[in-house]
C-alpha positions as CSV (number, residue, x, y, z in Angstrom):
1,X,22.8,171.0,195.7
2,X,21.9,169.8,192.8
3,X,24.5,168.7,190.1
4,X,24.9,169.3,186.4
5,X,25.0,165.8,184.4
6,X,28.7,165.2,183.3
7,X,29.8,163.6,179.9
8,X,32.9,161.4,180.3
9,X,34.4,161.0,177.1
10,X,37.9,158.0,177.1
11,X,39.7,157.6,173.8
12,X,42.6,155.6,173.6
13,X,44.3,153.3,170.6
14,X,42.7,149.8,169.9
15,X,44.0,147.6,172.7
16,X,44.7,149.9,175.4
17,X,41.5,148.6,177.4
18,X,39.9,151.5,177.3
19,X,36.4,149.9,177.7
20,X,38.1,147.7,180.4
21,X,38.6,151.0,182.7
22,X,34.9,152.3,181.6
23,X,33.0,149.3,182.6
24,X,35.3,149.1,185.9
25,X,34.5,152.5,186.4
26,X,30.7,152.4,186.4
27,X,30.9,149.4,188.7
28,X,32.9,151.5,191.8
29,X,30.9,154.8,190.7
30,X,27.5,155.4,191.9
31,X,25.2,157.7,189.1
32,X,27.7,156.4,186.2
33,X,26.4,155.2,182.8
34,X,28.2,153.5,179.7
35,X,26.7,155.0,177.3
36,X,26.6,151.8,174.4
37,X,27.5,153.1,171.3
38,X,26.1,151.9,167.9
39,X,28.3,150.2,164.7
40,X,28.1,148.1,161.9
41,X,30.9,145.8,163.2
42,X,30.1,142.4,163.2
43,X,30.2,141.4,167.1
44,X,33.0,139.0,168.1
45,X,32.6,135.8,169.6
46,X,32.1,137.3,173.3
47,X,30.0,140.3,172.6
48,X,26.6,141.0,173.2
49,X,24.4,143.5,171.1
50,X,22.8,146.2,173.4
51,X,26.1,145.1,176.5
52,X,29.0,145.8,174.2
53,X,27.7,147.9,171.0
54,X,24.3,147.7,169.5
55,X,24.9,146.4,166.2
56,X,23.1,147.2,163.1
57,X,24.0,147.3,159.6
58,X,25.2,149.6,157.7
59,X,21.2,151.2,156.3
60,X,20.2,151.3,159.1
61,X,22.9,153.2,160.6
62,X,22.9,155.4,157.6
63,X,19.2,156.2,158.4
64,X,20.5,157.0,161.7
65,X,22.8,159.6,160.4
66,X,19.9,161.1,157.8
67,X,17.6,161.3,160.9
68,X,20.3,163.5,162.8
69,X,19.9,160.4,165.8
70,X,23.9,160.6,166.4
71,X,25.8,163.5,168.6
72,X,28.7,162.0,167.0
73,X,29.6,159.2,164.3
74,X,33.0,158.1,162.5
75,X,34.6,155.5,160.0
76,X,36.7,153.7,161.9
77,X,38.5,150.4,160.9
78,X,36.3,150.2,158.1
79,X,33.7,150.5,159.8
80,X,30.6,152.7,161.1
81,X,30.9,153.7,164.8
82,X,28.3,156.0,166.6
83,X,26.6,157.3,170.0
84,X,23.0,157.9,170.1
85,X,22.1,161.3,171.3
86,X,19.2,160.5,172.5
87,X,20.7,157.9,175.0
88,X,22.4,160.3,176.2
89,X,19.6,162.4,177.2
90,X,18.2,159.7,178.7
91,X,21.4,159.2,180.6
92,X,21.3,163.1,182.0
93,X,17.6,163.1,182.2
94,X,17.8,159.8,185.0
95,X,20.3,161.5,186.9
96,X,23.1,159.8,185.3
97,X,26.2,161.2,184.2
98,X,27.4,159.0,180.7
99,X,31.1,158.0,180.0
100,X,31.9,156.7,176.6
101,X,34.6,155.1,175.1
102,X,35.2,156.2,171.5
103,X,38.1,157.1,169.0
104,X,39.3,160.4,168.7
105,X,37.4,161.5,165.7
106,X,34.3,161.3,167.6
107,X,35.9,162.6,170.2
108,X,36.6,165.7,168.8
109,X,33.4,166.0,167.3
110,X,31.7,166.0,170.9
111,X,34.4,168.2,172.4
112,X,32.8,170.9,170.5
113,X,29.3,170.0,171.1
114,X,30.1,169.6,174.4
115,X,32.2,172.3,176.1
116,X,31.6,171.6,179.4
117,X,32.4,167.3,178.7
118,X,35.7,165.6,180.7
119,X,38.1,164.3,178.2
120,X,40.4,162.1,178.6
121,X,43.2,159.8,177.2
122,X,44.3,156.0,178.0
123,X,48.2,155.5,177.0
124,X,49.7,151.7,176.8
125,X,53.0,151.5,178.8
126,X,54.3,151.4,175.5
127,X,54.4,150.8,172.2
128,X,55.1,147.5,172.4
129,X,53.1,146.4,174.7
130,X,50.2,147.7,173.3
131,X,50.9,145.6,169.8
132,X,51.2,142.7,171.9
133,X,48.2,142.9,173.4
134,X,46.4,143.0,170.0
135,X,48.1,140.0,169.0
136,X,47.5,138.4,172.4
137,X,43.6,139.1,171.8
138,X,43.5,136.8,168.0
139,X,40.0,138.4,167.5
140,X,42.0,140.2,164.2
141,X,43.3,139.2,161.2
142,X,47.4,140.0,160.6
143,X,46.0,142.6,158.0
144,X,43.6,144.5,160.9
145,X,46.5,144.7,163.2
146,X,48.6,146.1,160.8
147,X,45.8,148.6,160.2
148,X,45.1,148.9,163.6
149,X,48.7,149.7,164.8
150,X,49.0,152.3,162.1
151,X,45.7,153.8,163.5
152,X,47.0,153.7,167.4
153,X,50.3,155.9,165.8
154,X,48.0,158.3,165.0
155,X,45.4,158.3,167.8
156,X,48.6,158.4,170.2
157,X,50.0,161.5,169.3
158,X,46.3,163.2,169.9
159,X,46.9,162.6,173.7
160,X,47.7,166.5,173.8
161,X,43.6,167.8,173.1
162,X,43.2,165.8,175.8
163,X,42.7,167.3,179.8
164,X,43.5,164.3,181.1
165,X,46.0,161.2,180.6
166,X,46.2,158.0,182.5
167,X,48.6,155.4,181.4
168,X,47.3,151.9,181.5
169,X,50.4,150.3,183.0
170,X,48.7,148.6,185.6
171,X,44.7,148.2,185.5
172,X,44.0,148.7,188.9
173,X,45.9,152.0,189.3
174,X,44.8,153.3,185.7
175,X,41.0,152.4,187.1
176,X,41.2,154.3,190.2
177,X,43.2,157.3,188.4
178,X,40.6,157.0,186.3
179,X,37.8,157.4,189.1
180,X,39.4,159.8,191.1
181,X,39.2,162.1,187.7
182,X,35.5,161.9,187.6
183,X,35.2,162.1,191.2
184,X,37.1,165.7,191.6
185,X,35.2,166.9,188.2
186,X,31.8,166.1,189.7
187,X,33.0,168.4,192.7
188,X,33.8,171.1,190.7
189,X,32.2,174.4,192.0
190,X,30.8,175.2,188.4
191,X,28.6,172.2,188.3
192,X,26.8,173.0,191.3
193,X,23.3,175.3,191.7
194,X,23.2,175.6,195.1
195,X,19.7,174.9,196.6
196,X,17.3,177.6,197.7
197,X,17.8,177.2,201.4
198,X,21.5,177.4,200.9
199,X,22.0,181.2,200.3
200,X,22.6,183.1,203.4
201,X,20.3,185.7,205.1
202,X,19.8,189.1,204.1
């Protein structure tokens, strides 16, 4: 049987480690991808261009966008955020199904690109927790919290366009929620074309 190529898409509000559950998620997962999205972010200090983001500056991104080279891009933070669509197609094309962790503008811009795409939502425990967490981090100034927090308000009551939510109260059960999601979607009976040999005699 062979399978059609899923796109995992995971939005969540800054500091809900989102991209935590992604990257554990492509470790348990055979055929999984993180699709490395493009921004014009400067990197923090443990980032790595090309592992985290591929960062570029802001003309070359907007050549990006003029070339029609992103399925989806957004402002966000201040700042320019994007995935390449033609990693993507790479992604499918290997055999590969891609999961991406983005905001929920570019979230909604795929979701109706991509009918077919498994969309899903990470929740803090709560409110609280989740500001603490970006304090705890000190990669932000007290201004970008404040922004940040504001944004997450927002983000957090989007949780309802979403098919799926799994609250990040404890990692290890939010990462196997979080596989067992795109275990049962890769099963789904509309994904599969059966093979030739596979339908019954005449």
């Amino acid at each position: 049987m062979k399978p059609e190529r899923l796109l995992v898409v995971v939005s969540a509000p800054s500091g809900a480690g989102k991209t935590t559950l992604c990257e554990e998620a492509v470790r348990r997962l055979p055929r999984l991808v993180h699709s490395v999205s493009y921004t014009t972010r400067p990197p923090r200090a443990d980032e790595r261009n090309g592992r985290d983001y591929r960062f570029v500056d802001e003309a070359a991104f907007r050549r990006m966008v003029a070339e029609g080279a992103f399925a989806e891009w957004a402002t966000v933070h201040g700042h320019l955020y994007g995935t390449s669509r033609r990693d993507l197609e790479a992604h499918w094309a290997g055999g590969n199904d891609a999961i991406l962790d983005i905001d929920t503008q570019g979230a909604a811009i795929l979701r109706e690109k991509y009918r077919d795409g498994v969309f899903i939502f990470i929740l803090p425990p709560s409110f609280a927790q989740l500001e603490a967490r970006l304090r705890a981090r000190r990669t932000d100034r007290p201004e970008a919290i404040t922004r940040r927090l504001a944004r997450a308000r927002e983000e957090m009551a989007a949780y309802p366009l979403y098919e799926y939510v799994v609250v990040n109260d404890d990692v290890e059960r939010a990462v196997a929620a979080l596989c067992a999601i795109i275990t049962a979607e890769r099963s789904k009976s509309r994904r599969f074309t059966p093979a030739p040999e596979m339908a019954p005699d005449r």
